[in-house]
C-alpha positions, 0 to 999 in steps of 0.5 A, a space after each residue: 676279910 678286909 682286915 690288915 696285920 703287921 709282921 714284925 721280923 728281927 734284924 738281928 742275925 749274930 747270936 751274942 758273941 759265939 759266932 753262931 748265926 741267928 735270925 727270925 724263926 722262919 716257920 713262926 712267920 710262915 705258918 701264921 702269914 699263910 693262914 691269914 692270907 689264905 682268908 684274905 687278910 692284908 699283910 705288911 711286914 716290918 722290921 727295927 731297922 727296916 730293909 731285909 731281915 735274914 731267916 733262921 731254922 731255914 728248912 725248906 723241905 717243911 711245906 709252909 716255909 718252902 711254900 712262903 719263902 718261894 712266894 714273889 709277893 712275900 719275897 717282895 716284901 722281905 726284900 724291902 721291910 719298913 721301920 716301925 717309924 713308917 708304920 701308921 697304927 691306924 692302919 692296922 687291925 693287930 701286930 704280930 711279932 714271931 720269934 727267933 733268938 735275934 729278937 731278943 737283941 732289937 725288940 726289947 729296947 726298940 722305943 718306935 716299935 714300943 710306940 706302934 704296939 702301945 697305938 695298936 692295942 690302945 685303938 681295940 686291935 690285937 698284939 699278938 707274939 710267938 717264942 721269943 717274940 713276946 721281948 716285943 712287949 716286955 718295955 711297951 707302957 700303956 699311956 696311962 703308964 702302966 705296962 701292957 703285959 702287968 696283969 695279963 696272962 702271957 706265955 712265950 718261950 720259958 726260961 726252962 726251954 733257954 736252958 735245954 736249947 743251951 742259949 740262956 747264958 748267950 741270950 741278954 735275958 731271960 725272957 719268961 723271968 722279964 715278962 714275970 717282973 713286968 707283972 705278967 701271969 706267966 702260962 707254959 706247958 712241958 717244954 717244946 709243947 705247944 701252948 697258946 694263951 688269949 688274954 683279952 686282945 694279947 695273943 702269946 704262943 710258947 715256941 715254934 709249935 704254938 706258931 699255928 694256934 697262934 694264927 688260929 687265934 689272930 683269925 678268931 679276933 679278926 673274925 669277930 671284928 669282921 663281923 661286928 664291922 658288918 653288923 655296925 655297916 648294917 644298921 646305919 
């Protein structure tokens, strides 16, 4: 498949002021960059200040993590991730933003990444998230001023599972709460199920179980263009 994606992984590793450790979910990048590259889709991987963002949830006795984390190519490419400010939309068939509690510190208010979302999706790809990574899109306004998630059906991690996992009085916000007061159509299933929601070309996963399905569904889009980018190939 001759289509390319954008990771987005966070930079940030302290978890507000409790002297916790925190990251990119490392499963929720794995999972989904090994099920594009095993159909030959090019991957690039980025980040809000660029250089190399540190893992979360690092269990190598999980075979996807175990088997991306010990790739020379994917560590060649964690090693050294761009800025959005490198990154050129026109050079990509979607983004996909996987979570980790320290997205919900430089996500949210990243203006370049804010920008390169809004390019991608503007230009026909897809924006695609997962847990916490849809604070990605909470602030991305479409040219016409409107924001990308107003209207939309979307999911990503509830203010429900904030709760349980004890972090909701750590986090700067809520995330489900912020998505519903930019005017999404807020979607969850019981907390830590997976749930996936498609909504024309945004693509949401709920948390690390939907990380998968969200793969599956990035595929499907790309599948599509793959095909009618033949058909359109064909009749010239």
């Amino acid at each position: 498949m001759n289509k390319r994606v954008l990771f987005v992984l966070t930079n940030h590793a302290e978890l507000g002021a409790t002297g916790e450790f925190t990251g990119y979910h490392l499963a929720e990048a794995a999972r989904p960059y090994l099920a594009l590259k095993a159909q030959g889709v090019d991957i690039d991987i980025a980040s809000p200040m660029g250089g190399k963002p540190v893992p979360d949830a690092f269990d190598l006795e999980d075979a996807d993590n175990k088997s991306f984390w010990e790739d020379e190519e994917v560590q060649g490419k964690l090693g050294a991730t761009m800025t959005p400010e490198m990154a050129e939309a026109k050079n990509y068939d979607g983004i996909f933003f996987p979570g980790g509690h320290g997205t919900m510190w430089d996500f949210r208010h990243n203006l370049a990444l804010q920008e390169l979302t809004r390019d991608i999706y503007e230009q026909g790809g897809f924006v695609a998230a997962v847990c916490h990574g849809p604070a990605a899109l909470v602030d991305v306004k479409l040219s016409q001023g409107n924001y990308l998630v107003a209207g939309k059906k979307i999911n990503a991690f509830t203010d429900e599972e904030e709760r349980l996992a004890k972090k909701d009085d750590v986090v700067p916000f809520l995330l489900e709460s912020a998505l519903r007061e930019r005017g999404a159509i807020f979607e969850s299933s019981a907390p830590f199920e997976c749930h996936v929601t498609m909504d024309g070309r945004i693509i949401t996963g709920q948390n690390p179980a939907s990380a998968k399905a969200v793969a599956q569904k990035m595929l499907s889009f790309l599948e599509q263009l793959e095909y009618r980018d033949a058909e359109v190939s064909h009749t010239r």
